[in-house]
C-alpha positions in Angstrom: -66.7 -12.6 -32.9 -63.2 -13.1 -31.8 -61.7 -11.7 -28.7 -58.8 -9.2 -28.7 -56.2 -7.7 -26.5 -56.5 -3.9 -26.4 -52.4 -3.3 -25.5 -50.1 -6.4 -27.5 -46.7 -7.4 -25.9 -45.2 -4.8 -28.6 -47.1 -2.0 -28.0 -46.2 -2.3 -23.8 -42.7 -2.7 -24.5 -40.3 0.5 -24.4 -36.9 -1.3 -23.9 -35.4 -3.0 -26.4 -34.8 -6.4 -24.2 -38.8 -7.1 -24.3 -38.9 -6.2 -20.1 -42.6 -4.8 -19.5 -42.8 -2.6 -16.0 -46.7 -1.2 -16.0 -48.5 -0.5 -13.3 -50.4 -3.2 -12.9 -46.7 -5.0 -12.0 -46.1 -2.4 -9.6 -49.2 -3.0 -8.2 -48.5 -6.6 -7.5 -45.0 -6.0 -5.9 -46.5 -3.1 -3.6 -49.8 -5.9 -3.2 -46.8 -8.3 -1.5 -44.6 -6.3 0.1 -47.9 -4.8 2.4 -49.2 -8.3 3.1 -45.6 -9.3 4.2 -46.3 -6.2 6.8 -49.4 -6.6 8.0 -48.4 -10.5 8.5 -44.5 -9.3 10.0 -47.4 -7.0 12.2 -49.7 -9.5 13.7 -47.0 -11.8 14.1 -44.8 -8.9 16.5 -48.3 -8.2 18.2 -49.1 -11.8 19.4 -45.8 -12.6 20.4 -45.0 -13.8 23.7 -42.4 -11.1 24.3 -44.7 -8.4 23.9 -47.3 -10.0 26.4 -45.8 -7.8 29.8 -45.0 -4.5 28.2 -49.1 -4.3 26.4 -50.5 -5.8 29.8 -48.5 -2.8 31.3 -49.9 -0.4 28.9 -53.5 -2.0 29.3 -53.6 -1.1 33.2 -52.1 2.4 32.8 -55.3 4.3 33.1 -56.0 2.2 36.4 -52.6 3.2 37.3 -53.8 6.8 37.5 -57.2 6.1 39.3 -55.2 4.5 41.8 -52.3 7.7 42.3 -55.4 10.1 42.3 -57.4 8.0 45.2 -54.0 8.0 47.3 -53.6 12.2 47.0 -57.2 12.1 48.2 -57.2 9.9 50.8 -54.1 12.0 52.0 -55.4 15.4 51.6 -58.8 14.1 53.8 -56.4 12.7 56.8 -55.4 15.1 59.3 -53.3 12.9 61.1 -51.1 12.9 57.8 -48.3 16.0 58.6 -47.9 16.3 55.1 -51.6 17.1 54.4 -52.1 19.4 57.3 -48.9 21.5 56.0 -51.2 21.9 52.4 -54.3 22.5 54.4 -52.5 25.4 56.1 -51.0 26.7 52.7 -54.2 26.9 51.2 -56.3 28.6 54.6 -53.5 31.5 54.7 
């Protein structure tokens, strides 16, 4: 039994200069073009310039812990004129 192709050179070819374009070629291109991404991608996130603004993003929900314990701390004070002036908003 021998083995045959089910689609010949002839039979793929449209153009008269003997150029085959099927998917499976578009496949490959778009196969290199996202691993050139992905690796243009891990190289930008593991750069040393990007170091300060993800450690940055990293501490922002500290960041708020840290703004909402100050407001409390100066709502509870009542030396604090600013917090006495809310305190008397809300009693009246």
């Amino acid at each position: 039994m021998r083995w045959s192709p089910i689609y010949s050179n002839s039979a793929l070819s449209s153009t008269t200069s003997g150029k085959v374009m099927d998917i499976n070629v578009f496949r490959g291109i778009l196969s290199v073009i996202l691993m050139i991404a992905f690796g243009w991608i891990v190289f930008w996130a593991y750069s040393k310039h990007q170091k300060k603004s993800f450690d940055e993003a990293a501490n922002l929900p500290f960041a708020d812990d840290e703004a909402h314990e100050a407001s409390q701390k100066n709502a509870h004070n009542p030396d604090d004129e600013s917090s006495s002036l809310e305190m008397k908003k809300h009693d009246q």
